[in-house]
GUFI-226892 format. One record per residue (C-alpha): residue number from 0; residue in one letter; y, z, x. Coordinates in nm, 3 decimals. Example, Ala and Ser with C-alpha at 12.3 -4.5 7.8 and 13.67 -1.06 7.14 Angstrom:
residues 2
(martor 0 'A' (-0.450 0.780 1.230))
(martor 1 'S' (-0.106 0.714 1.367))
***
This chain:
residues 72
(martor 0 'X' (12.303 -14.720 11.377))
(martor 1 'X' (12.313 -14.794 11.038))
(martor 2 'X' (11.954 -14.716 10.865))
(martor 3 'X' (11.838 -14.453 11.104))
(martor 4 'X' (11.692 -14.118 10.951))
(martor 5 'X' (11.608 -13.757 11.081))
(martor 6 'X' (11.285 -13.615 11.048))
(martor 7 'X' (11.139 -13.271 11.107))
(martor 8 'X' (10.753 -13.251 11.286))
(martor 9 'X' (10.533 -12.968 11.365))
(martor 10 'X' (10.432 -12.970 11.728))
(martor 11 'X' (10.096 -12.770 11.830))
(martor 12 'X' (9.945 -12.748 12.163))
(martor 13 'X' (10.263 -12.653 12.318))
(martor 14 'X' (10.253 -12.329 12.560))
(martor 15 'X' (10.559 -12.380 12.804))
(martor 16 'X' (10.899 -12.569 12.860))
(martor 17 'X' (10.705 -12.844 13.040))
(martor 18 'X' (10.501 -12.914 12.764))
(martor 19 'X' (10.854 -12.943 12.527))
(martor 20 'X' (10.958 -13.160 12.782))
(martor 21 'X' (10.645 -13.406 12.784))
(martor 22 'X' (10.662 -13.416 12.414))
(martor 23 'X' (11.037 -13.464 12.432))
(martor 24 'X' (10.986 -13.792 12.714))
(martor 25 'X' (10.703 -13.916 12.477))
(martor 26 'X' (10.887 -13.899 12.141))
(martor 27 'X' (11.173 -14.117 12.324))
(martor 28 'X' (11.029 -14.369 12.462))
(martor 29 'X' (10.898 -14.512 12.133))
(martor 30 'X' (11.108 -14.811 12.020))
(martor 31 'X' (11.396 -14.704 11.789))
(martor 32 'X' (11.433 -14.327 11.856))
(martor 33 'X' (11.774 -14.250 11.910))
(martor 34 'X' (11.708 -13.897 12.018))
(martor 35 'X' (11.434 -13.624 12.014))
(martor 36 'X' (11.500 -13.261 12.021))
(martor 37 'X' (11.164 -13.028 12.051))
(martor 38 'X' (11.189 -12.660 12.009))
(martor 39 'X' (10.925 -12.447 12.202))
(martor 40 'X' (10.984 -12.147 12.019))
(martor 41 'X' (10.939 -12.262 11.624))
(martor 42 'X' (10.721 -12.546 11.802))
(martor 43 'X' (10.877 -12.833 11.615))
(martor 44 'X' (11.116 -13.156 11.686))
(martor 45 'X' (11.402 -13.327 11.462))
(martor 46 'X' (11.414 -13.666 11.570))
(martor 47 'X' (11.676 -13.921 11.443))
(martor 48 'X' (11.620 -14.287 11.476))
(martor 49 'X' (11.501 -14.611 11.278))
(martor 50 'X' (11.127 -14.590 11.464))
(martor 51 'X' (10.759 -14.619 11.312))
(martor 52 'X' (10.656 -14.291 11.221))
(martor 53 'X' (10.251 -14.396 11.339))
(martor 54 'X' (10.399 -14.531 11.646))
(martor 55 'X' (10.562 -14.196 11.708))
(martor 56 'X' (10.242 -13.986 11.647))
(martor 57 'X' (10.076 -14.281 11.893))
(martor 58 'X' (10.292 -14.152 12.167))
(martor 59 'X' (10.109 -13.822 12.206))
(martor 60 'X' (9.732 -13.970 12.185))
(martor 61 'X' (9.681 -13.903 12.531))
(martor 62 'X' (9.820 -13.576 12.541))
(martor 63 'X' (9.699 -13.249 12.449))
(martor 64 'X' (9.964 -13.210 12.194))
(martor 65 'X' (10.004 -13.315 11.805))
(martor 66 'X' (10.239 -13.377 11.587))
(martor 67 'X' (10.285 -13.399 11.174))
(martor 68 'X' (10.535 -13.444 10.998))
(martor 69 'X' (10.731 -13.126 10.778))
(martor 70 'X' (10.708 -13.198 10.395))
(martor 71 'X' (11.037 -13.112 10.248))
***
């Protein structure tokens, strides 16, 4: 896909796999992501896509987990 980017976010309120995993599901179902990869350990994700970064934070509203974005 031709304008698609990679960004880095900061994940907090993760304790387990499972919660990786529900932030994971959440981050790809937003129109546009191509794919989401969340660590557990460094509690982060890269994701790569050509998505709405508010939409993306949106996804986890209803969760008890939060993202921001990594200034470079």
């Amino acid at each position: 896909m031709a304008d698609t980017h990679t960004y880095q976010y900061s994940i907090e309120g993760m304790k387990c796999e499972g919660c990786a995993t529900k932030v994971q599901d959440a981050f790809v179902k937003v129109p546009g992501v191509i794919s989401a990869q969340v660590n557990l350990a460094d509690k982060s994700a890269t994701v790569e896509g050509k998505y709405d970064e508010q939409s993306l934070l949106d996804s986890l509203k209803d969760t008890p987990y939060s993202a921001a974005p990594v200034k470079e």
